[in-house]
Rosetta silent file (secondary structure, phi, psi, omega in degrees, C-alpha in Angstrom):
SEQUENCE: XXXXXXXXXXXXXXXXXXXXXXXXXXXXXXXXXXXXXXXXXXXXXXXXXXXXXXXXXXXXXXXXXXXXXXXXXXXXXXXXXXXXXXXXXXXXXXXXXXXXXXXXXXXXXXXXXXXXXXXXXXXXXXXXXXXXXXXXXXXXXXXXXXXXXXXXXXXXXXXXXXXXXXXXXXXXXXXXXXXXXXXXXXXXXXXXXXXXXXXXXXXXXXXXXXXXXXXXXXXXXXXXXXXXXXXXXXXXX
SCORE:     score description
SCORE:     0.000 S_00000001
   1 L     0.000  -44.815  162.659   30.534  -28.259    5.264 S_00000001
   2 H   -37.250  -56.176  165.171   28.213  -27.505    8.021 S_00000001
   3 H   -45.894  -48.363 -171.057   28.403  -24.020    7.651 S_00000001
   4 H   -69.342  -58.666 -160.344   27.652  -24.265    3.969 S_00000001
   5 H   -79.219  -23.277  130.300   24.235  -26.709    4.489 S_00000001
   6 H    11.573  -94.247 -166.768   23.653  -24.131    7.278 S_00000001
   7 H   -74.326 -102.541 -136.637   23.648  -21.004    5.248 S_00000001
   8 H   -62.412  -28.293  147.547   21.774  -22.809    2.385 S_00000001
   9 H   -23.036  -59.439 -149.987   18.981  -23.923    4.982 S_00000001
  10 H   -80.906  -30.304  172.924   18.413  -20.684    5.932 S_00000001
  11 H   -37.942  -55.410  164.871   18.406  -19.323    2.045 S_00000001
  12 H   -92.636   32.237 -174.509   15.752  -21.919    1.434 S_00000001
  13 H  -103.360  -79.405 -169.011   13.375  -20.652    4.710 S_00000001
  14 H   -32.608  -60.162 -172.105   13.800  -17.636    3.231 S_00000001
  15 L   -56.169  -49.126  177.713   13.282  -18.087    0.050 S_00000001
  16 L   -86.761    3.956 -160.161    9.530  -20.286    0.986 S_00000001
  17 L   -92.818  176.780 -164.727    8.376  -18.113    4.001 S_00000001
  18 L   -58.288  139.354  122.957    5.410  -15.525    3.736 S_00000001
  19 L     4.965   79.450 -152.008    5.597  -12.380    2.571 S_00000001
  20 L   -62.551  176.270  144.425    6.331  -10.223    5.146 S_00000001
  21 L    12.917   -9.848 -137.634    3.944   -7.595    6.431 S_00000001
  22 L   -47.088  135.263  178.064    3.342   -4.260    4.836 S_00000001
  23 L   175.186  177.949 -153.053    3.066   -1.432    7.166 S_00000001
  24 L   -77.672   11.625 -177.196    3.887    1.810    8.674 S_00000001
  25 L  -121.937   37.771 -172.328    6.726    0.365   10.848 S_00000001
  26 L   -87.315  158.052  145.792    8.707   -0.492    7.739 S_00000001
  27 L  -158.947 -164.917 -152.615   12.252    1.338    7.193 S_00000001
  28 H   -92.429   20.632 -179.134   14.388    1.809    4.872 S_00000001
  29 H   -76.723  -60.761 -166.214   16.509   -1.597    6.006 S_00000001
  30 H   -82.483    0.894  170.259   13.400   -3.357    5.569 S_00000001
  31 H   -55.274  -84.292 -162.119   12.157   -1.905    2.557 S_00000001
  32 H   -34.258  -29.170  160.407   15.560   -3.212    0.987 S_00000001
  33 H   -52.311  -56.189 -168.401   15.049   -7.050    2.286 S_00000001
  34 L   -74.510  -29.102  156.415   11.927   -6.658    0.390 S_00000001
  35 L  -120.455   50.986  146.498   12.370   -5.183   -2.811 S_00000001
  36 L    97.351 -177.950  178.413   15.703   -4.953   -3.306 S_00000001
  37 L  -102.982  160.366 -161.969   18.290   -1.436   -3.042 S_00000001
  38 L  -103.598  153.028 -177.727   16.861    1.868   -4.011 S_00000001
  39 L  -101.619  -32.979  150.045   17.928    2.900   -7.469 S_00000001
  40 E  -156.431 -179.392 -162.254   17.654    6.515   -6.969 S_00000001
  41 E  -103.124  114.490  168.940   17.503    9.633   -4.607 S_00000001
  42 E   -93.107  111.915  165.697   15.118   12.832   -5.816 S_00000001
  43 E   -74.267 -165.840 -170.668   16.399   15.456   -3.348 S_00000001
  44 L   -97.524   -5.478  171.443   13.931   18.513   -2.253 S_00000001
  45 L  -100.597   11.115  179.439   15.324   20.265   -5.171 S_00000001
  46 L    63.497    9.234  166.879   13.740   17.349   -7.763 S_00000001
  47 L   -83.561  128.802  175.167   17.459   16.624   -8.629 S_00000001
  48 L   -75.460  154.278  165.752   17.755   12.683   -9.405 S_00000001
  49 L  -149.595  105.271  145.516   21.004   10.929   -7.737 S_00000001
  50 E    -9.765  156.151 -171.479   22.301    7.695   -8.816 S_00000001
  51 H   -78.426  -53.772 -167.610   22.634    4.870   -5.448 S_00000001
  52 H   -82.448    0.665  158.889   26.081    5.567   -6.206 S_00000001
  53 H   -67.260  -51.544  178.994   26.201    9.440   -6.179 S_00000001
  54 H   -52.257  -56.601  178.336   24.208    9.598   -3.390 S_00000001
  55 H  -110.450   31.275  138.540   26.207    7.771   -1.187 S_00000001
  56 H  -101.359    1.394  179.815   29.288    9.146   -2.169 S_00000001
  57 H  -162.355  -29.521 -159.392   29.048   12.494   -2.157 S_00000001
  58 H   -73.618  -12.582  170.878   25.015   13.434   -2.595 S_00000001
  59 L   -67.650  -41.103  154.750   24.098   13.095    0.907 S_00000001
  60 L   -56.855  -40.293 -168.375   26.575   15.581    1.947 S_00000001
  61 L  -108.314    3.809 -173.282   25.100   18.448   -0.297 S_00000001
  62 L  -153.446  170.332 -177.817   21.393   17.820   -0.283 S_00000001
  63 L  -131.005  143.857 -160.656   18.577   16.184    1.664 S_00000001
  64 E   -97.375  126.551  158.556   16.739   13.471    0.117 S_00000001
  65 E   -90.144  -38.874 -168.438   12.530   13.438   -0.654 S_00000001
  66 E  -127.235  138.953  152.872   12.277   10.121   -2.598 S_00000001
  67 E  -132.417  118.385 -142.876   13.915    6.991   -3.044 S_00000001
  68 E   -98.668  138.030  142.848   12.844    5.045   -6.243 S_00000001
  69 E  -118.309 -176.564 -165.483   13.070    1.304   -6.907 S_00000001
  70 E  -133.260  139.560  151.019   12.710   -0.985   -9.595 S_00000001
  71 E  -155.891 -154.988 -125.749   11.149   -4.706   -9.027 S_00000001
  72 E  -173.742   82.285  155.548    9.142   -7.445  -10.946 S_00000001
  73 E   -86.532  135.925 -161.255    5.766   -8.816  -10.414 S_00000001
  74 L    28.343   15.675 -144.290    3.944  -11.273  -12.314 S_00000001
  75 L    58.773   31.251  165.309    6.046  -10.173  -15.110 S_00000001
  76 E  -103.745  168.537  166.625    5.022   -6.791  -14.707 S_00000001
  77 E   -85.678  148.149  174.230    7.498   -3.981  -13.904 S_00000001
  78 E  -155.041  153.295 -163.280    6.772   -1.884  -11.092 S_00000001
  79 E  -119.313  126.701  175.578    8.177    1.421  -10.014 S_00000001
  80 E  -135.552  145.312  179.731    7.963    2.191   -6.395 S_00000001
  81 E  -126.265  131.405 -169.607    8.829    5.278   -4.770 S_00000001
  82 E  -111.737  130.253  172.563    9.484    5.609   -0.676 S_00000001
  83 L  -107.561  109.554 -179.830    9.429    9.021    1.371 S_00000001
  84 L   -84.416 -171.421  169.665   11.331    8.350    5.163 S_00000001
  85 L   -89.504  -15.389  168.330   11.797   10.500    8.061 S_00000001
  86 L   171.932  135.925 -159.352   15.382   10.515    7.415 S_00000001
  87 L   -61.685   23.199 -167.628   18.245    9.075    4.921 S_00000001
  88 L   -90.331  136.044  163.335   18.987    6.908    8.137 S_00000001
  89 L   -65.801  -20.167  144.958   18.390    2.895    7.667 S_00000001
  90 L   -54.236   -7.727 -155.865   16.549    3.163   10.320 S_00000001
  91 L  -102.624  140.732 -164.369   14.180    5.741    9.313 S_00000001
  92 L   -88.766  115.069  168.719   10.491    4.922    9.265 S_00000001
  93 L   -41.990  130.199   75.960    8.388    5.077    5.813 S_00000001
  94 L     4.586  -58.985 -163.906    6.023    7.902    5.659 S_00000001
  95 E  -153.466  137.836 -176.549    4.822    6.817    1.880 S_00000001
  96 E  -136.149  126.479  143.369    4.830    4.241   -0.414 S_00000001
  97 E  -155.207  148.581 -166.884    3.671    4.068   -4.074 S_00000001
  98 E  -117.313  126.304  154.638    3.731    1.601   -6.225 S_00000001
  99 L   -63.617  -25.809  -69.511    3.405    2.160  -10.183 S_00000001
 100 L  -108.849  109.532 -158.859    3.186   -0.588  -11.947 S_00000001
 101 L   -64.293    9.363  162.107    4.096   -0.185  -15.964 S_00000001
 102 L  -145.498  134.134  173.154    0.711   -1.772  -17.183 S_00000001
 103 L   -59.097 -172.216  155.745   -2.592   -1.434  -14.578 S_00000001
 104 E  -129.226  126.524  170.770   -4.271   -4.465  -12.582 S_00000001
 105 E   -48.556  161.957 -161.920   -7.617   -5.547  -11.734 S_00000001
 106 L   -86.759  -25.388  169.598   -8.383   -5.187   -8.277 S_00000001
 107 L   -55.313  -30.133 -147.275   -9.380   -9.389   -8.006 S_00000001
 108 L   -97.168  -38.760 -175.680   -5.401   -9.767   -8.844 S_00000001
 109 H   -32.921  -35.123 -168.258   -3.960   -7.463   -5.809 S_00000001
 110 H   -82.772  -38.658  172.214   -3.344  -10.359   -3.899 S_00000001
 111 H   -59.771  -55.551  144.297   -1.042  -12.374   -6.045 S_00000001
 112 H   -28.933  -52.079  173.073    0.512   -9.287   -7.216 S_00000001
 113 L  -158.538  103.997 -164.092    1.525   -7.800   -3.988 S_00000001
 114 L  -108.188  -10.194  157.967    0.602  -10.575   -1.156 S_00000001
 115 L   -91.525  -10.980  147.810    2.513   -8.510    1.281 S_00000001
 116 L   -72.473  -54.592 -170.892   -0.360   -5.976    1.314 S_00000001
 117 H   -58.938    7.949  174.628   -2.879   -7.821    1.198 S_00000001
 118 H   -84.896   -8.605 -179.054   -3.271   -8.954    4.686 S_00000001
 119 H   -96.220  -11.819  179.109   -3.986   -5.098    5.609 S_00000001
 120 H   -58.135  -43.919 -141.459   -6.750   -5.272    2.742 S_00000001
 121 L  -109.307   -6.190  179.723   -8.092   -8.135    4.177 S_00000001
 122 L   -57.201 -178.386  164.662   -7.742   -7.412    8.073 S_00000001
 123 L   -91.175  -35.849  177.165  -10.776   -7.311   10.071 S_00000001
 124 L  -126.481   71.121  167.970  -10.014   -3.926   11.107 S_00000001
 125 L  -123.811  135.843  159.948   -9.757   -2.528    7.592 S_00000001
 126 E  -132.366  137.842  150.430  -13.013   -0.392    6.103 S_00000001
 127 E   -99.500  152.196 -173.988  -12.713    0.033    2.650 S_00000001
 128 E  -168.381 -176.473 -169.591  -14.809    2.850    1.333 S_00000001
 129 E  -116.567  128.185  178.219  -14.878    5.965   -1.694 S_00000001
 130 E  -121.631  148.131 -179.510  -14.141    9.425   -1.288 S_00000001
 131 L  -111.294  -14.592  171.525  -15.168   12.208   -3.906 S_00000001
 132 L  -115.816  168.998 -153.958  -12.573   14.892   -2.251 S_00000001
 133 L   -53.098  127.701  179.449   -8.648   14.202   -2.456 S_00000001
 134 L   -94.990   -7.463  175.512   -7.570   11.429   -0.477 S_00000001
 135 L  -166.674 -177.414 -176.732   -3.711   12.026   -0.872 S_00000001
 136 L  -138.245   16.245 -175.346   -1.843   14.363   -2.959 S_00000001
 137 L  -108.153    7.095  139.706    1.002   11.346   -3.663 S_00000001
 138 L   -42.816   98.044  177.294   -0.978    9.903   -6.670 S_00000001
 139 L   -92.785  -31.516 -179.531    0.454   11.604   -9.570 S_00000001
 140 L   -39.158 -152.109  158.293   -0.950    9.343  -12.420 S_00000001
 141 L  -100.697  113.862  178.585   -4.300   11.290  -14.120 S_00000001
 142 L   -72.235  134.036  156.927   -6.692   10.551  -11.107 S_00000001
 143 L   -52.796  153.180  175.351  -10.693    9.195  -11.388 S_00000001
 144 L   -72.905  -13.796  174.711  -13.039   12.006   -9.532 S_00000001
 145 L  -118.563  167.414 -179.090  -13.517    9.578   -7.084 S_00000001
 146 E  -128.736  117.535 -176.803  -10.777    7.412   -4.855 S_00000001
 147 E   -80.375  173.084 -177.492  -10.929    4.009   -3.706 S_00000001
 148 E  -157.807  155.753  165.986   -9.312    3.859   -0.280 S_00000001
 149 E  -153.511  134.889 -154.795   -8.600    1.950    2.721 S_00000001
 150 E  -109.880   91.673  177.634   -8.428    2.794    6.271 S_00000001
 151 L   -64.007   36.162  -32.425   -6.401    0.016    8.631 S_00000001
 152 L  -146.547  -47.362  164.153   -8.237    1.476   12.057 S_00000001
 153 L   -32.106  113.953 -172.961   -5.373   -0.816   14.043 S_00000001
 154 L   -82.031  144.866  172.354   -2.746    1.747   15.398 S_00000001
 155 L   -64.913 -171.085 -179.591    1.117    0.646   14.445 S_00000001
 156 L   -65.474  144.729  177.945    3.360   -0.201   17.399 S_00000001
 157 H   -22.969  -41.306  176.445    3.655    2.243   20.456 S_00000001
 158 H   -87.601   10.085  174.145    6.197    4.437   19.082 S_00000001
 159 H   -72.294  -26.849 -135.068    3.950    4.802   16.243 S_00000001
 160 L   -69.382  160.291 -171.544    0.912    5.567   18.124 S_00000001
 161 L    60.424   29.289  158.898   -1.555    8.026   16.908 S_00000001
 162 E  -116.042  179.852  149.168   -1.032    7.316   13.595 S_00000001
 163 E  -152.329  178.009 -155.139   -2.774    4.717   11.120 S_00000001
 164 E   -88.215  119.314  179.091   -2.501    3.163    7.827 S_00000001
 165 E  -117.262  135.301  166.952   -4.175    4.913    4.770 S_00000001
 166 E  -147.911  122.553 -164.961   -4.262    3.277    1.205 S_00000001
 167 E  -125.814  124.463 -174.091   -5.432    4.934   -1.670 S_00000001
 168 E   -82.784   67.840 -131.862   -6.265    3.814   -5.004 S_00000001
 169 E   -81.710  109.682 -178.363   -6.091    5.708   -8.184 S_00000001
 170 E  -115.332  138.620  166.995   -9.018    3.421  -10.305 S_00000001
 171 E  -103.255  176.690  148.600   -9.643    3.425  -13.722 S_00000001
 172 E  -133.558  127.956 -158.093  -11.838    1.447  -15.829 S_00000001
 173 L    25.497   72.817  173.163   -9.557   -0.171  -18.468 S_00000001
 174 L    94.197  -31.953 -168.777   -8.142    3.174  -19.075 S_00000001
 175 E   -96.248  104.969  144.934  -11.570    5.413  -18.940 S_00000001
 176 L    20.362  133.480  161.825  -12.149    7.577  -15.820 S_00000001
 177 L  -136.859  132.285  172.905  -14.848    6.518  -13.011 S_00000001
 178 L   -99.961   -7.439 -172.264  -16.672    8.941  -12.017 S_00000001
 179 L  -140.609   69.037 -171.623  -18.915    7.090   -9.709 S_00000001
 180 L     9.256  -50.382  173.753  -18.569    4.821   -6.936 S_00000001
 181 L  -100.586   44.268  164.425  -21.027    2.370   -7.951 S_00000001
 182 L  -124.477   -2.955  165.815  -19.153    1.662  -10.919 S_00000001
 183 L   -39.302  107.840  159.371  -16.357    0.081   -8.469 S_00000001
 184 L  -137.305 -161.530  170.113  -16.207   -3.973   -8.330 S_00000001
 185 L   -70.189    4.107  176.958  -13.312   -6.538   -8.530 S_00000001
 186 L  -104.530   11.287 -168.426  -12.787   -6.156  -12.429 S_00000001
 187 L   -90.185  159.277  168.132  -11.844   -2.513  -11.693 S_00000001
 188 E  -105.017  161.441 -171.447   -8.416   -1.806  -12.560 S_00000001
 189 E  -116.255  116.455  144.264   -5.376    0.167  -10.180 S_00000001
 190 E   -39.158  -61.728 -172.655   -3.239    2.532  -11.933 S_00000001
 191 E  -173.725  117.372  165.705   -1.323    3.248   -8.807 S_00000001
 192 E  -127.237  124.658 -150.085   -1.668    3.068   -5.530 S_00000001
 193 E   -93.323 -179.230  175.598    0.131    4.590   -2.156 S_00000001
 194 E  -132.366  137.599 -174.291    0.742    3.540    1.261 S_00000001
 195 E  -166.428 -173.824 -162.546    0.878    6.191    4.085 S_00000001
 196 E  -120.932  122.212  166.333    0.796    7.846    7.680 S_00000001
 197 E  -158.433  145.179 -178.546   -1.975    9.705    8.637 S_00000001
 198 E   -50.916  132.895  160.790   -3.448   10.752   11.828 S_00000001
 199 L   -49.797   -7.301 -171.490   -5.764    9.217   13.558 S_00000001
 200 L   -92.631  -44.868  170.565   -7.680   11.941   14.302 S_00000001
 201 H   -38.466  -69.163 -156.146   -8.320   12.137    9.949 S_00000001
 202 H   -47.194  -57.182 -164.190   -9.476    8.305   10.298 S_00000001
 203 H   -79.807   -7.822 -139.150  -12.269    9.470   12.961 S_00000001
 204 H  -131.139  -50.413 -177.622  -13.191   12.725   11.301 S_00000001
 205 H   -95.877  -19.179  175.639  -13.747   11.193    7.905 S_00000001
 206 L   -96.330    8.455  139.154  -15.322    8.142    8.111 S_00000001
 207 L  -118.341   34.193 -160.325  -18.309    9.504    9.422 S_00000001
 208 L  -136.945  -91.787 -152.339  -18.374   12.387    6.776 S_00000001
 209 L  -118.184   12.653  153.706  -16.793   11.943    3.396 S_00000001
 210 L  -109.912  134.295 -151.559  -15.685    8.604    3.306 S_00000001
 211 E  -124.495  111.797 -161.138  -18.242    6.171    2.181 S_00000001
 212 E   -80.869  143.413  162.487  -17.856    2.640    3.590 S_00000001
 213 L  -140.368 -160.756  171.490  -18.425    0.237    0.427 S_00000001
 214 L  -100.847 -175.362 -162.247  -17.754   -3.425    0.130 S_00000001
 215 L  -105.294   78.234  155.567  -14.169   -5.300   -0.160 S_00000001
 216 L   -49.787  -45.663 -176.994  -13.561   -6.496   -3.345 S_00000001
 217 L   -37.264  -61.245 -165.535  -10.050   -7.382   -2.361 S_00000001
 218 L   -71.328  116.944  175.467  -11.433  -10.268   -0.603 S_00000001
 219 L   -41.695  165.831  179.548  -12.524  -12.929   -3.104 S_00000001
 220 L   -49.041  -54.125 -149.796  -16.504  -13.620   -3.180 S_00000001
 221 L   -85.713   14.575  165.312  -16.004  -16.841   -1.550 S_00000001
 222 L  -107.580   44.688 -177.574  -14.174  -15.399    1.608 S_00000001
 223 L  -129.646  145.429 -171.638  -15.982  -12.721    2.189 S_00000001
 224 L  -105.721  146.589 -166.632  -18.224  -12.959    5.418 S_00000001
 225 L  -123.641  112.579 -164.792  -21.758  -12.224    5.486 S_00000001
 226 L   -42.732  145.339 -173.037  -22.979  -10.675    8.236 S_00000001
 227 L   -89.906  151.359 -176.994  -25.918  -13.290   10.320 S_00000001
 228 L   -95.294  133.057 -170.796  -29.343  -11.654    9.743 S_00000001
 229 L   -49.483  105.749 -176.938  -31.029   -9.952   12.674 S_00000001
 230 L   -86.128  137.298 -146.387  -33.931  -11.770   13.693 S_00000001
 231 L   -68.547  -19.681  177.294  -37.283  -10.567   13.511 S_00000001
 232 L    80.012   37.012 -161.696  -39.247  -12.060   16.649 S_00000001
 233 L  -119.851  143.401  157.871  -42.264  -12.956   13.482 S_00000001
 234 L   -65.594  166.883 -160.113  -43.110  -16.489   13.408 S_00000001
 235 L   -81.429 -159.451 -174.086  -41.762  -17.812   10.099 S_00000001
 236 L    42.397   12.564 -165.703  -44.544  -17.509    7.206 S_00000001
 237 L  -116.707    0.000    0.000  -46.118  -14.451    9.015 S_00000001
């Protein structure tokens, strides 16, 4: 009996604690706490494999690019596809994107997927706009421009010299954006990945071709406003 109110303790812990994390020190054990078992394998030859092909025989004759899941948000569907470093459970995500069968405003991202949003929402996050291709893992039909966000925070030591890029394929309701300053929290996300990219990119671009804007992820009334520089003018002058 012990055992039993035990084990359902820990069920309901589970069951009420945060969201874990998202980040680049993910693998594919802990993808699978979080969403679930992958449903299938897309080798390097674009051949699909069933969970159960794969690890009965498909593993042996091919080497796996993708591993697709299925899960459930708000009562939306979402399709997410993960690229490791190696069909190992241990092996460290490379890429994440998430799909989602109808888009979402960009005010909603937090409810919707509240295990990202703490890197949206870091302190050492810039969000910003790029007009040249920020990833080549977006496949929906992209806007000419890309929202993006740059986590500047290096993963853990065996990580190091990489950092966290997430890129945003935004539409509005459906139409194209062609323009930055057509961005706000009412914009909607198509699709967006999660990825590894040198740190040396991070330093390279955001004083070039990435365009710092502001953070709609973070509601209005959390968003901190810098204190204004004072002028040394007596007031009224």
């Amino acid at each position: 009996m012990k055992k039993i109110f035990f084990v359902l303790t820990v069920l309901c812990v589970l069951a009420l604690a945060a969201p874990a994390f998202a980040n680049l020190d993910d693998t594919r054990e802990t993808i699978a706490q979080r969403y679930g078992e992958y449903r299938l394998v897309i080798d390097t030859d674009n051949q699909p494999w069933t969970k159960e092909q794969w690890e009965k025989s498909g593993y042996k004759k091919a080497q796996a690019d993708t591993f697709t899941y299925r899960f459930r948000r708000e009562d939306i569907g979402i399709g997410m596809d993960v690229k490791y470093e190696g069909d190992k459970q241990g092996s460290f995500v490379r890429m994440q994107r998430f799909t989602p069968d109808s888009p979402f405003q960009i005010k909603d991202l937090q409810k919707m997927f509240p295990e990202v949003y703490p890197l949206l929402s870091s302190t050492q996050t810039v969000v910003f706009a790029s007009y040249k291709e920020l990833t080549r893992n977006l496949v929906e039909n992209n806007s000419p421009v890309t929202l993006g966000a740059a986590v500047k925070k290096e993963p853990t030591p065996d990580r190091k010299g990489y950092f966290t890029l997430i890129a945003f394929n935004v539409q509005d309701e459906g139409r194209l954006i062609k323009d930055s300053k057509y961005i706000d929290e009412n914009t909607y996300i198509r699709e967006f990945t999660i990825e590894r990219t040198y740190l040396a990119v991070l330093k390279d671009n955001l004083n070039g071709d990435w365009k710092q804007t502001k953070n709609y992820f973070i509601p209005a009334d959390k968003q901190v406003t810098p204190p204004t520089k004072p002028t040394g003018k007596p007031a009224g002058k």
